[in-house]
Each structure stands twice: as C-alpha cells, then as structure tokens.
C-alpha positions in Angstrom: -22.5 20.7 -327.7 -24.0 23.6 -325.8 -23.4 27.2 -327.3 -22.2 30.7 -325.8 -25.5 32.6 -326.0 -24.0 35.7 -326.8 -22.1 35.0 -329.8 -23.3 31.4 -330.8 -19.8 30.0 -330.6 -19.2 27.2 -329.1 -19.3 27.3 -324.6 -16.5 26.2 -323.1 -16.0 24.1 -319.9 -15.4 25.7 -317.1 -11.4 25.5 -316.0 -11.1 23.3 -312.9 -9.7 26.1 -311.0 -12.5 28.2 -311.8 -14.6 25.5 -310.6 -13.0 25.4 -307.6 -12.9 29.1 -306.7 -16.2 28.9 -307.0 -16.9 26.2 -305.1 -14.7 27.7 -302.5 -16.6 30.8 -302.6 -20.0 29.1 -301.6 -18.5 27.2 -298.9 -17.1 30.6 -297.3 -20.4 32.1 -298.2 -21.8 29.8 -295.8 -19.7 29.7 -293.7 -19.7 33.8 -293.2 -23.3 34.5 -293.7 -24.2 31.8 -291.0 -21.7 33.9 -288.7 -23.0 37.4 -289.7 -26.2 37.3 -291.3 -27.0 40.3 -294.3 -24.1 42.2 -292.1 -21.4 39.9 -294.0 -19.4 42.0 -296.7 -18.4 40.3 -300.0 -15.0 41.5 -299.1 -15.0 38.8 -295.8 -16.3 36.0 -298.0 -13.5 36.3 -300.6 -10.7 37.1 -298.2 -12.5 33.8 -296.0 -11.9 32.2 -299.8 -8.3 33.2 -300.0 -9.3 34.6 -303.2 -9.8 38.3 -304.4 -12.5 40.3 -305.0 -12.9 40.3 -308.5 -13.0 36.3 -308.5 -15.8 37.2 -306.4 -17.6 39.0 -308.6 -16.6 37.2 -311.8 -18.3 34.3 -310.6 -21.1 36.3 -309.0 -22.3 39.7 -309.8 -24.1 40.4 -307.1 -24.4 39.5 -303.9 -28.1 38.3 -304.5 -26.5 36.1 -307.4 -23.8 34.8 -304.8 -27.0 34.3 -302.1 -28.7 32.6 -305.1 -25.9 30.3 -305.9 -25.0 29.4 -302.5 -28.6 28.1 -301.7 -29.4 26.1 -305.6 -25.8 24.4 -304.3 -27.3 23.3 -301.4 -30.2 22.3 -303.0 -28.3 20.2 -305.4 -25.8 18.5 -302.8 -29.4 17.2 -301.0 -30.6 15.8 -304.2 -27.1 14.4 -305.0 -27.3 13.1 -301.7 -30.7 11.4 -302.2 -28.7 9.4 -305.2 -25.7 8.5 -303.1 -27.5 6.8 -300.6 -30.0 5.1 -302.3 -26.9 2.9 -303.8 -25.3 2.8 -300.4 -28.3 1.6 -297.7 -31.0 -0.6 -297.8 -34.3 2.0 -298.8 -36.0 2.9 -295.9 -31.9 3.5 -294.1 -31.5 5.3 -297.2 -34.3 7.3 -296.2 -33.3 8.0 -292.5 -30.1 8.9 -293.2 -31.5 11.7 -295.9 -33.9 12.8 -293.6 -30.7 13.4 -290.9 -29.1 15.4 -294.1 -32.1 17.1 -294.1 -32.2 18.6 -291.1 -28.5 20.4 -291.4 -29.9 21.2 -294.8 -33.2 23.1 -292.7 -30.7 24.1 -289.9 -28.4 26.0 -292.9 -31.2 28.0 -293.7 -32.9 29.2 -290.8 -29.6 30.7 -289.7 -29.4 32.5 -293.3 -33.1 33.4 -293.1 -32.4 37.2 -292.8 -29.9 36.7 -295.6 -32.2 34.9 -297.7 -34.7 37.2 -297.2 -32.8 40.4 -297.8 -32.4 39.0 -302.0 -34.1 41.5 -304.3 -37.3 40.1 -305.3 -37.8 37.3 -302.1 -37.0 33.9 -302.0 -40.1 33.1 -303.9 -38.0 31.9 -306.9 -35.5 30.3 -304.8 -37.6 28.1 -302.7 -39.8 26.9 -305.7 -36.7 25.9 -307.3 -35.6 24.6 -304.7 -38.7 22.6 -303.7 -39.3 21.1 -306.7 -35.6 19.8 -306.6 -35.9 18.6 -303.0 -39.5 17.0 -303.4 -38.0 15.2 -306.5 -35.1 13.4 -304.4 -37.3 12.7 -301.4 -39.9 11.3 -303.8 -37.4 9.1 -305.3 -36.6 7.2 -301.8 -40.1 7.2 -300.6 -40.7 5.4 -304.1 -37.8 2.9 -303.3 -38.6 2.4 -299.5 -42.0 1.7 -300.6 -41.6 -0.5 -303.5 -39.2 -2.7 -301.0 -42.0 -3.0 -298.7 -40.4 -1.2 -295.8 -42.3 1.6 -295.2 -46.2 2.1 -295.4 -48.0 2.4 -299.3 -49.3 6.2 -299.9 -46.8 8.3 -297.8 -46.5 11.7 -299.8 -42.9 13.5 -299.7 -44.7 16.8 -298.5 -46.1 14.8 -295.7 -42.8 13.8 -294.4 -40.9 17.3 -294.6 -43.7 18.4 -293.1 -43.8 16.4 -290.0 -40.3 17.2 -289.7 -40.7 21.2 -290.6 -40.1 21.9 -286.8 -36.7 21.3 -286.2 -36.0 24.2 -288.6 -37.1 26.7 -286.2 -34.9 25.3 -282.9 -31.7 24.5 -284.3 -30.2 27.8 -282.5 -31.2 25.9 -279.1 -28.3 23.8 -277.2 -28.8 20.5 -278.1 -31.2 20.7 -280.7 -29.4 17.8 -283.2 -29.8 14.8 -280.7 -33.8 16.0 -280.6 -33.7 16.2 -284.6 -32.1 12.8 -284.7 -34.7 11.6 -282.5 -37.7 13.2 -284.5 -36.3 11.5 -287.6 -36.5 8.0 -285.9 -40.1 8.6 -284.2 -41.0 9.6 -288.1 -39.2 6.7 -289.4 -40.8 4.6 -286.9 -44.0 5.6 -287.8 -44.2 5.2 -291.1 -42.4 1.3 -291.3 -44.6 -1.3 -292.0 -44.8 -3.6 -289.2 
C-alpha cells in the first residue's frame, strides 16, 4: 500500500471522476494548445473541459505542471500502445502500425513546440523522460520483430526514430500524412528480411 507523503497515512485512489476530469483536461489541453500555441489561457482549456477553473488547478498547479502532464500522457499512451499491438499483429505489423502512431505522436508535438518550449526550466526533463519511455516500447517490438525473424538482426530503436525524425518538421504541410505513411513503409521495407 502506497502512503500520503505528507502525513504517512495511507494514499487513496483517485475518485473515477477525478480521473476523468483530469483526463478530460489533457485532452482539451491538446486540443487548445494545438489551436493557440503559449497564447491559450487556462481559462479556454477548462471551459473547452466543461469543467471550472479550480478543477484545473486542483489537478495542475501550474500551467507548466498541466504542459508537463499533457506530454508524460502522451508518452504513456505510445508505450501503451507499443503493448496493445504487440498482442494484436504479427511483430514486424505490430511494428508499422506503431511507427504510423508515431508519427501523430511527432506531429502533436511540433505543433506544441512553442508551448513546450515556453515551460520553466526547458523540456530537457520532459524529453529524457520521455525518451527513455519511448525507446523502451519501440525496443520491445524491434526485440519481437526480430526474434520472429521478420525484420533484419541489429536494428537499434534510435536508428529507426531517426530515419523517421523528418516527418516531425512537415506535418503543417497539406498532405503531409499520406508522405508519413509512405516513409513508414519505405522504412519498414527496408529493414524486412528478404
């Protein structure tokens, strides 16, 4: 049993409409700061919520803890994501169809660059956090594509968000997903065993 670390008694579970206010919050986070960048007021994203200010804030403090939260959530749903669909596909589809998660993932954050960048301190933190977490999950299906025989022996994670780094920076350009779906299966292609 975990422990409140103020008073040593005994933490409590979140209430499941807590959970979901919060949740709801860092969906209209999103959702606002894509549309306004560091211009967005916490007001817009709670009113965009359909919950009040001071749920806001109980659940974030700050608006660099609300920027924080929103982008470890992301993080987490990719390396949720890595464990969905390695039970659902075959490895190496399992792969592909993370790497295509990936690029929304990318996409997400190049439109909230200048919010990203505006929280106190950088996004050093963030993004080693964050890397570690996505490195693990791309590590994991690289491991099972490999082990199947699928895709070529050696093939480093970093390698492959690397070679697929680029689409980040043109996802503002009119039809920019069907050339990140087609970068995806020129990587996917190249690294199959034949």
């Amino acid at each position: 049993m975990t422990q409140d670390k103020e008073n040593g008694a005994p933490a409590r579970k979140p209430r499941a409409d807590g959970e979901r206010n919060r949740q709801r919050l860092i969906e209209a986070a999103k959702t606002v700061f894509a549309a306004k960048g560091s211009s967005a007021s916490l007001d817009e994203i709670a009113r965009t919520a359909g919950v009040g200010i001071g749920t806001l804030y109980r659940h974030f403090p700050t608006r660099d803890a609300l920027i924080s939260g929103l982008y470890r959530n992301e993080t987490t749903q990719m390396a949720e994501a890595a464990t969905r669909l390695a039970d659902t596909y075959a490895p190496a589809e399992a792969l592909r169809q993370w790497l295509l998660l990936f690029i929304d993932y990318m996409a997400t954050k190049h439109g909230m660059a200048e919010v990203l960048n505006s929280v106190m301190g950088g996004v050093g933190a963030l993004y080693a956090d964050s890397a570690t977490c996505i490195l693990g999950a791309l590590q994991d299906l690289v491991d099972r594509a490999t082990a199947s025989g699928e895709i070529r022996l050696g093939l480093a994670p970093i390698d492959v968000l690397r070679a697929i780094a680029g689409v980040g920076t043109v996802s503002s350009e009119p039809g920019w997903e069907k050339s990140a779906r087609q970068l995806v299966d020129i990587i996917m292609a190249g690294i199959r065993v034949r």
